[in-house]
C-alpha positions in Angstrom: 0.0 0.0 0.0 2.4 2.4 0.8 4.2 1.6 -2.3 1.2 2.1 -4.6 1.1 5.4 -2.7 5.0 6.3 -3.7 4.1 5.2 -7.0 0.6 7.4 -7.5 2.6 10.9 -6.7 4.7 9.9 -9.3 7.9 8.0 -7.8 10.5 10.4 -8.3 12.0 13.5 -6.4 10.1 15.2 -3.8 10.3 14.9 0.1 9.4 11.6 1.6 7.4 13.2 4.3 4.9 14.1 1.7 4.1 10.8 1.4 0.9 9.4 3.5 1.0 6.1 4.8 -2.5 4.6 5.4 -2.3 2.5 8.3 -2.4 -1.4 7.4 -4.4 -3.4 9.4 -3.2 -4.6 13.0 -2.1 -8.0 11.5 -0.3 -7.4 8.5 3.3 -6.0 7.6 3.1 -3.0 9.4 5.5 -0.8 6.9 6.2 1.7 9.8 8.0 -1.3 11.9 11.3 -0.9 9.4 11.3 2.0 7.5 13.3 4.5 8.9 12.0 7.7 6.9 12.9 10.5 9.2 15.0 13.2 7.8 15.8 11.3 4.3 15.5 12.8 0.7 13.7 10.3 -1.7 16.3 10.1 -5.1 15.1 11.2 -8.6 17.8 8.7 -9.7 15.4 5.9 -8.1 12.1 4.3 -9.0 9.4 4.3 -5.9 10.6 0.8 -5.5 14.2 1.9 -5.6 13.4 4.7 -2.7 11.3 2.0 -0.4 14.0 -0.5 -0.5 16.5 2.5 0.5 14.8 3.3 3.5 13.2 -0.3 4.3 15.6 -0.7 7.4 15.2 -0.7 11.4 17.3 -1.0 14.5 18.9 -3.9 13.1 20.3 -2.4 10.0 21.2 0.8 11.8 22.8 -1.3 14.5 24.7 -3.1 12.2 26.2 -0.4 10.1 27.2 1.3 13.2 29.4 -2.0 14.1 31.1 -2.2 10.7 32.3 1.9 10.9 33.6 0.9 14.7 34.2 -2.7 15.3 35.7 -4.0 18.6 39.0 -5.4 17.9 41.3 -6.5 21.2 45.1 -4.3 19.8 43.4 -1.9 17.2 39.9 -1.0 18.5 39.1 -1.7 22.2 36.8 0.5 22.7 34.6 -0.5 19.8 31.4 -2.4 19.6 31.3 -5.7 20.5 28.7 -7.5 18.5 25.7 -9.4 20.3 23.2 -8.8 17.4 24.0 -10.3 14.7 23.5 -14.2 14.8 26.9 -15.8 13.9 28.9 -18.7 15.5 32.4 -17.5 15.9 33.7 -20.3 18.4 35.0 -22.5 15.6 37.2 -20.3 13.1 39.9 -22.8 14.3 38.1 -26.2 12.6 36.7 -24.5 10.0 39.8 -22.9 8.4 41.6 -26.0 8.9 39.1 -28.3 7.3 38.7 -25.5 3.9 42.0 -25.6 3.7 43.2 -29.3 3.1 43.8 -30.6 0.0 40.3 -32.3 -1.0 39.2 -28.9 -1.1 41.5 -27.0 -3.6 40.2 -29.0 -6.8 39.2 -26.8 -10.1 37.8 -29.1 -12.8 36.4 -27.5 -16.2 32.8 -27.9 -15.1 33.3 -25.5 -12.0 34.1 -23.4 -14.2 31.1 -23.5 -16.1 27.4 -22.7 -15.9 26.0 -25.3 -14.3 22.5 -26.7 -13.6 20.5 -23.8 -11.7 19.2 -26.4 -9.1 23.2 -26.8 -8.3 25.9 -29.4 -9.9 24.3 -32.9 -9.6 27.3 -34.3 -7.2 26.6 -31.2 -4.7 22.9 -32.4 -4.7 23.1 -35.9 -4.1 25.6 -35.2 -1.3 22.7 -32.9 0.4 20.2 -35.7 0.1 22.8 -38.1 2.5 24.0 -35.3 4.1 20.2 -34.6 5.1 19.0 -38.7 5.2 21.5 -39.1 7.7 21.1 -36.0 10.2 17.4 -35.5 10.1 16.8 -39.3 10.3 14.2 -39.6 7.4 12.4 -43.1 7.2 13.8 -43.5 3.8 16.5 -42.2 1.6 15.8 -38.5 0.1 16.2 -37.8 -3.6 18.7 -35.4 -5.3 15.9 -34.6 -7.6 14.0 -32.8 -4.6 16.7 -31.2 -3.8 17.7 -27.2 -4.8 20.8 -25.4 -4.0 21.2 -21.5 -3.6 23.0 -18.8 -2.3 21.8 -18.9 1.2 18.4 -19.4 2.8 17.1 -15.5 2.5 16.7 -15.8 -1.4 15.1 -19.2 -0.5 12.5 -17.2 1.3 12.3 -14.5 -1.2 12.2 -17.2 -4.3 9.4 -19.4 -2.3 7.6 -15.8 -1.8 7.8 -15.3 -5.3 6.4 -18.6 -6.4 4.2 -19.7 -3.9 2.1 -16.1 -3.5 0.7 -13.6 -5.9 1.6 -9.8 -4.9 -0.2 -8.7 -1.8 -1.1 -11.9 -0.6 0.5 -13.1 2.5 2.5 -15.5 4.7 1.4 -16.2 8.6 4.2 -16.2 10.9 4.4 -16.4 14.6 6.4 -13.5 16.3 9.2 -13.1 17.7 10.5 -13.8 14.7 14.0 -13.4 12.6 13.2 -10.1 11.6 15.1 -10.4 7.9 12.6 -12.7 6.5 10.3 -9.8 6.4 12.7 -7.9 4.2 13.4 -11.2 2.3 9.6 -11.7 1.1 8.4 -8.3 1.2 10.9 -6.3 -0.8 11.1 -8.9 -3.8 8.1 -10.4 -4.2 5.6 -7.9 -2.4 4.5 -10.6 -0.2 2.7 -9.2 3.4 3.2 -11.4 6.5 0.3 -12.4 9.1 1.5 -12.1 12.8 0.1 -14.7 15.1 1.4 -13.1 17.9 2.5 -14.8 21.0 3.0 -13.8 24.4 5.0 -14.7 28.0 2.5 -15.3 29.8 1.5 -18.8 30.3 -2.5 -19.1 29.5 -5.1 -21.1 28.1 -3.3 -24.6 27.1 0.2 -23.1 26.8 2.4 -24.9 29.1 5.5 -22.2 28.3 6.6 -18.8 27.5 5.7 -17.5 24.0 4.0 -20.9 23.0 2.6 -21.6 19.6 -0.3 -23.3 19.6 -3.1 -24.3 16.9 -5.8 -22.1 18.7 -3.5 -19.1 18.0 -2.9 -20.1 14.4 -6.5 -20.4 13.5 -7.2 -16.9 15.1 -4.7 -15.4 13.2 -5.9 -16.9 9.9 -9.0 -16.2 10.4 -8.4 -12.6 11.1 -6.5 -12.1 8.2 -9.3 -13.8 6.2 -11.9 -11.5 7.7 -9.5 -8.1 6.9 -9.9 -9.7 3.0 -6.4 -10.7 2.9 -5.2 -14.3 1.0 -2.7 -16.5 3.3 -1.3 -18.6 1.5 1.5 -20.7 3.4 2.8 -20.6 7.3 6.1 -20.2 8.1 8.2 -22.5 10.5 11.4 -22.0 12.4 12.6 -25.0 14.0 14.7 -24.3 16.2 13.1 -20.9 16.8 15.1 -17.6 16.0 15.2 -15.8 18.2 13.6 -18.0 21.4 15.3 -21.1 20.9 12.3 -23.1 21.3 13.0 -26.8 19.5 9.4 -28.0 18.6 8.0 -31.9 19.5 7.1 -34.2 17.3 3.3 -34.0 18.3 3.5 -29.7 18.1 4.9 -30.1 14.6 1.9 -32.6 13.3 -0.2 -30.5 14.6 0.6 -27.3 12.6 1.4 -29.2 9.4 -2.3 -30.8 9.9 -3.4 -27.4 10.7 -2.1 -25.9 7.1 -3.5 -29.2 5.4 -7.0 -28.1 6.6 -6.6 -25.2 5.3 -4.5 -25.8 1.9 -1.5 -23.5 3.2 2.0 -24.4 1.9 4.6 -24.7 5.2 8.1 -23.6 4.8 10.1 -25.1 7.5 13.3 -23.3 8.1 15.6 -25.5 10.1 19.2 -23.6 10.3 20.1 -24.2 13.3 19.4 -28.3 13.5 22.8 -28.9 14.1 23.4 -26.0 16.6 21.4 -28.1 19.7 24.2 -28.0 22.2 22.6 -30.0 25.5 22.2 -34.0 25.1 18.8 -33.9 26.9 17.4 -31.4 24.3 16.2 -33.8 20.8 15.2 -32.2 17.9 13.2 -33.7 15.3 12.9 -32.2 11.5 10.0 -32.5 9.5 11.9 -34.9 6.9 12.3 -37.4 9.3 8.9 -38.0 10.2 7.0 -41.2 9.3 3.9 -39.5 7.3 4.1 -35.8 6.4 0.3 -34.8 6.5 0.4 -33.0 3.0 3.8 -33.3 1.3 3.2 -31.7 -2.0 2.6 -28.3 0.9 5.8 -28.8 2.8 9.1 -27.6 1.8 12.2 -27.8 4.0 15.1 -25.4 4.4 18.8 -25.4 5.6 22.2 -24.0 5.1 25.8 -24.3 6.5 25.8 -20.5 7.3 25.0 -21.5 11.5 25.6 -24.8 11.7 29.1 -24.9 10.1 29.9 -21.5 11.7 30.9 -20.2 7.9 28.2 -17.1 7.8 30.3 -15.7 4.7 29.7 -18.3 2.7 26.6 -18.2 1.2 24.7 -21.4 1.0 21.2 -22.7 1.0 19.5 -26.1 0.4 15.6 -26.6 -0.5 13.9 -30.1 -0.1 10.2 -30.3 -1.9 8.5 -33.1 -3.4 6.7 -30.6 -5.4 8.3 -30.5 -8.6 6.2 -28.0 -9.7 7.5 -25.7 -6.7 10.9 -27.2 -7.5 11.1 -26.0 -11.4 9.8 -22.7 -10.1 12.2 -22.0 -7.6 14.8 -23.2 -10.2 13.7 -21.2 -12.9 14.9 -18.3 -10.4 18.1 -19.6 -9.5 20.0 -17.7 -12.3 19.7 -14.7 -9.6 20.8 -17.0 -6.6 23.4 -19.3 -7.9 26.7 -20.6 -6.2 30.0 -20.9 -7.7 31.7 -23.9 -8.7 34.2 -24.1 -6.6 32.2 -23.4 -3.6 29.8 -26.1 -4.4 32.4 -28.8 -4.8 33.9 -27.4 -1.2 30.3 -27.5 0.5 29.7 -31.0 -1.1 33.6 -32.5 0.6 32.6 -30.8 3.9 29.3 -32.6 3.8 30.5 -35.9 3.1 33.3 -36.2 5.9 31.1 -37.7 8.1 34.0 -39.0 10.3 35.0 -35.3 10.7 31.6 -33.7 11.5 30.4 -36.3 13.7 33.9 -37.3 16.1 35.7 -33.8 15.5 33.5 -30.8 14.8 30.0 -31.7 16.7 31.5 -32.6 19.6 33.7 -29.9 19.7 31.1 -27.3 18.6 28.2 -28.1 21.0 30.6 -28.3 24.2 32.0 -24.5 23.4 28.6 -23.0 22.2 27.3 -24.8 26.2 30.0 -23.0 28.0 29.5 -19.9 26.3 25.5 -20.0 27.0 26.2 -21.3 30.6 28.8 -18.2 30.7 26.1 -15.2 30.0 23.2 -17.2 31.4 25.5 -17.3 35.0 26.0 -13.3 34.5 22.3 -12.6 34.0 20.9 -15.1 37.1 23.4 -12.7 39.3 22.3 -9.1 37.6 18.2 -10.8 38.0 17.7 -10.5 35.0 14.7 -13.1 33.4 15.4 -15.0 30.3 13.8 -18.6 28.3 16.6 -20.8 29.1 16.9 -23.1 26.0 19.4 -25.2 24.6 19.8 -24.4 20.9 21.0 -22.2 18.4 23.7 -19.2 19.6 21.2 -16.7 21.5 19.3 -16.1 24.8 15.3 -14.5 24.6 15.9 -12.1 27.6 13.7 -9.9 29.7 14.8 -6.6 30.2 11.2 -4.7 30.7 12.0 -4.1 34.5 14.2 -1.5 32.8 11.8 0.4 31.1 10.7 3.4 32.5 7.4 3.0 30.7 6.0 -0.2 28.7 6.5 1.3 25.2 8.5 0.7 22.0 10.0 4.4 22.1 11.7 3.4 25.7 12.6 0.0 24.4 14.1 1.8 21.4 15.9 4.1 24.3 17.7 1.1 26.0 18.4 0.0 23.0 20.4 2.5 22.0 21.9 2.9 25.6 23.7 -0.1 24.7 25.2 1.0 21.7 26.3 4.1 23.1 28.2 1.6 25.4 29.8 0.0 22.5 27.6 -3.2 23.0 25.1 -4.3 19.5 22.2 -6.3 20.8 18.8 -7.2 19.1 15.5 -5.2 20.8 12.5 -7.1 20.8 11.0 -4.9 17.7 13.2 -6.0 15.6 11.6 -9.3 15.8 8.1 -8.3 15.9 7.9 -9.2 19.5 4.7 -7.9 20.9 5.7 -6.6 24.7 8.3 -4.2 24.3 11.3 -4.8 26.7 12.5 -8.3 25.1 15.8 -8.3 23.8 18.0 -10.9 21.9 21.2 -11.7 22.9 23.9 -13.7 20.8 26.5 -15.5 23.1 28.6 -17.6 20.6 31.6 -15.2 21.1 34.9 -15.3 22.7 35.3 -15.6 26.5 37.4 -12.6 26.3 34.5 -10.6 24.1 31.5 -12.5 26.3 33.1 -10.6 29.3 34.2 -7.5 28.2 30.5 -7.2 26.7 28.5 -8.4 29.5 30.6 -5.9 31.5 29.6 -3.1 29.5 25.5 -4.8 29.5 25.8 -4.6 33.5 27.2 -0.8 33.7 23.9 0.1 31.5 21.6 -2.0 33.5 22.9 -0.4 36.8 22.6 3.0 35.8 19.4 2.9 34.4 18.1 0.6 37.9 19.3 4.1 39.6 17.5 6.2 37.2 14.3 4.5 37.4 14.5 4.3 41.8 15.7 8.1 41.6 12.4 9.2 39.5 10.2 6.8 41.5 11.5 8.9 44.9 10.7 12.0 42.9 7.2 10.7 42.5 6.2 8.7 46.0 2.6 8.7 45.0 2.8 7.4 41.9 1.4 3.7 41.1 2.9 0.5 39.8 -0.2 0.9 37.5 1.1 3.5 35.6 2.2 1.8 32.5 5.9 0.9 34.2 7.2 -2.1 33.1 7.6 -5.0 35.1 8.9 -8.8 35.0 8.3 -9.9 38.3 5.1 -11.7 37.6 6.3 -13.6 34.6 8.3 -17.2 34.4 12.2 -16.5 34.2 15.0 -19.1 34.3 12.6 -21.2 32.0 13.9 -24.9 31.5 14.1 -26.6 28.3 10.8 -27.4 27.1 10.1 -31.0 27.6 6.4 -32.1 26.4 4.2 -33.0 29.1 3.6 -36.4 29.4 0.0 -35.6 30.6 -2.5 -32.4 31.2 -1.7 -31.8 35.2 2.0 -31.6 34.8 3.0 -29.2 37.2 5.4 -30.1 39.3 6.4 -29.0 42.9 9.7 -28.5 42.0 8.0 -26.2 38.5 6.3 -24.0 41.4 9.1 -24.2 43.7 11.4 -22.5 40.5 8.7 -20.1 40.0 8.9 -18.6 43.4 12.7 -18.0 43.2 12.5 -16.3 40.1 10.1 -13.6 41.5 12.6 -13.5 44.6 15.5 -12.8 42.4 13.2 -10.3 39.7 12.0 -8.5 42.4 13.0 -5.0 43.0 11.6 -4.5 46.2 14.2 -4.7 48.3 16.0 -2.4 46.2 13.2 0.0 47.1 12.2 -0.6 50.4 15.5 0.4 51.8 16.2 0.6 55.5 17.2 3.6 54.9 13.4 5.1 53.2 12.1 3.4 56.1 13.8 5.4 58.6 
């Protein structure tokens, strides 16, 4: 909509503050979320789609540019910013570099060299179908000719956007949600996204934190129906970006019978498969189940770019059964393609089983569980509430005891309190989170960067806590009820999620947890001094 505005006045030249947004309706893409216009010129050089995509950024662009012009470096730049934002695994240069660099890899034949097919050289294909048979334990061997290779999993998103959706129709979601999937289907294919938003507090059959549940799904959908507006598929993230949730095998049927019942196509995007770092947590992909409830519908995603902690390289893989979604997505792979050489270097990695399995898993999941043990430790002694979960390289965590006021604009604030302290994290808008004061944090890092950032996390934490208690003691009559943020009623410290083996799972020990968290979130002892009594 607000493109067919831009393009009604004509496109070209003229302030951008001219232009009049009309609100979209509460559960679509809601254009104001990332597009920063403020202050910006639109170009006469540019189409209208040429100025949207210019300005079609948020905290997380802005937060990332500012790291690149001042990045934290130990001897040339220790005062820069130290990067908790952007989700990368840099625990494992040392394996990685080794491995690419051996002599398997260093092989240029006269096909590399060449154009090849645009689903990706036939070897490369047929590796990804063992590579995936093996690790997500499908009941029978998966077929190269379901198998599509690009250049990393946001064109996937933007070429399954494109193929699966007609312009303004739209994809449901549940939020929080990795926030560049947005830009990856909206800016290419003009595809809107439905928000089935979740929330932390436990209610109706929920049984954790920010739960997705088919009651939720179907209110979504048929809110979005209601509005007029055609969803068309769901999207999965298994494990979840950015809450770490790994879905059971009985929550995945369910949503893939849910989007059989109502003919929606489900992209499952499961990056961070490999990236579960505690035994006791199992995670279970969608091509390893038994019966997929409607197969032609389901189409599964994954990449090295997390699991192989090689986020430069770009890299995708698409499995469908749909050949029809298949040539599609092919027929757009001219814009996404791989290079030779790197295809014959992704297909030796995947095929040293020995190496994965006895060198680099084992070595991979035992640093990315100290480093998540590390900032987990330092945010149990600062109080601070957070899901505890056991996969993929970041921590959900509740900061909106810090907010002077329960609002985006204050979450904004804190957010960029941090990076005035030279630390990057994610705020919860960038994900679409619904209660401001959520923040992401990425943890795969250094010991040496994991400290100094957490140091700098702490100095902005305790100076706001003596902001806040300073303007409370300003203003003795004013009540808890006045829009301040709080955590100390919600779960914190939550435990992996294990599915309950019956309805009345509740445990002592689950209520016993419960009770210490509120001790530790509370702030009233911090402002019932003995001191204000006196």
């Amino acid at each position: 909509q607000a493109l067919s505005e831009i393009e009604g006045m004509g496109g070209r030249g003229g302030n951008l503050q001219e232009m009049r947004v009309r609100p979209l309706a509460k559960r679509r893409v809601d254009v104001h979320g990332f597009c920063n216009p403020s202050g910006f010129q639109r170009s006469p050089y540019l189409s209208a789609r040429g100025n949207f995509a210019t300005i079609f950024q948020g905290s997380s662009e802005e937060g990332y540019k500012a790291y690149h012009a001042d990045k934290y470096d130990e001897d040339k730049n220790p005062n820069g910013i130290i990067n908790f934002g952007t989700s990368e695994n840099k625990l494992c240069f040392d394996l990685m570099s080794k491995r690419l660099t051996q002599a398997d890899m260093n092989v240029i034949d006269p096909p590399l060299l060449q154009y090849p097919d645009w689903k990706g050289h036939l070897f490369l294909r047929e590796e990804v179908a063992r590579f995936l048979t093996y690790y997500c334990k499908a009941p029978a061997p998966l077929k190269a000719d379901n198998v599509i290779v690009l250049n990393g999993c946001g064109s996937l998103f933007s070429a399954l956007a494109t193929v699966l959706c007609d312009p303004g129709e739209a994809v449901l979601i549940a939020t929080p949600f990795y926030g560049g999937i947005t830009q990856s289907i909206f800016l290419y294919g003009n595809v809107k996204l439905v928000y089935v938003y979740l929330d932390s507090k436990i209610t109706g059959t929920s049984t954790r934190p920010f739960q997705l549940t088919v009651e939720k799904l179907e209110k979504a959908l048929q809110d979005a129906r209601a509005e007029g507006v055609t969803v068309r598929a769901l999207i999965l993230l298994n494990p979840q970006n950015p809450l770490g949730d790994i879905y059971s095998l009985s929550e995945l049927r369910d949503y893939l019978e849910f989007a059989k019942r109502h003919e929606l196509h489900v992209i499952v995007d499961e990056i961070y498969m490999l990236s579960v770092f505690d035994e006791s947590a199992t995670f279970h992909s969608v091509l390893g189940m038994d019966r997929l409830p409607d197969p032609q519908r389901t189409h599964v995603m994954w990449g090295i770019t997390k699991d192989f902690a090689v986020s430069g390289i770009r890299f995708g893989t698409l499995y469908t059964e749909n050949q029809d979604v298949a040539d599609a997505v092919a027929s757009l792979c001219y814009f996404h393609g791989v290079c030779g050489p790197v295809q014959h270097q992704v297909a030796q990695l995947l095929r040293d089983r020995d190496w994965i399995n006895h060198v680099y898993l084992r070595t991979n999941h035992a640093r990315l569980k100290a480093a998540h043990t590390y900032v987990t430790d330092e945010l149990k002694t600062l109080g601070v509430p957070f899901l505890n979960r056991n996969a993929g390289f970041f921590v959900w965590i509740d900061f909106r005891k810090y907010l002077k006021t329960a609002t985006f604009e204050e979450e904004l604030l804190l957010w960029k309190r941090f990076l005035d302290n030279k630390v990057l994290l994610s705020c919860g808008k960038a994900f679409e989170c619904g209660e401001p004061g959520w923040f992401r944090i990425i943890f795969a890092d250094k010991t040496n960067r994991l400290q100094l950032g957490m140091q700098r996390i702490r100095k902005v934490l305790e100076e706001r806590e003596q902001e806040i208690l300073a303007e409370e003691k300003e203003q003795p009559c004013q009540s808890d009820q006045d829009g301040k943020a709080d955590s100390t009623d919600e779960v914190i410290f939550v435990s992996r999620h294990q599915e309950p083996a019956c309805a009345s799972s509740s445990s002592l020990g689950d209520l016993i947890g419960l009770l210490q968290q509120q001790m530790r979130s509370s702030d009233w002892l911090q402002k019932n001094t003995a001191e204000q009594f006196a």
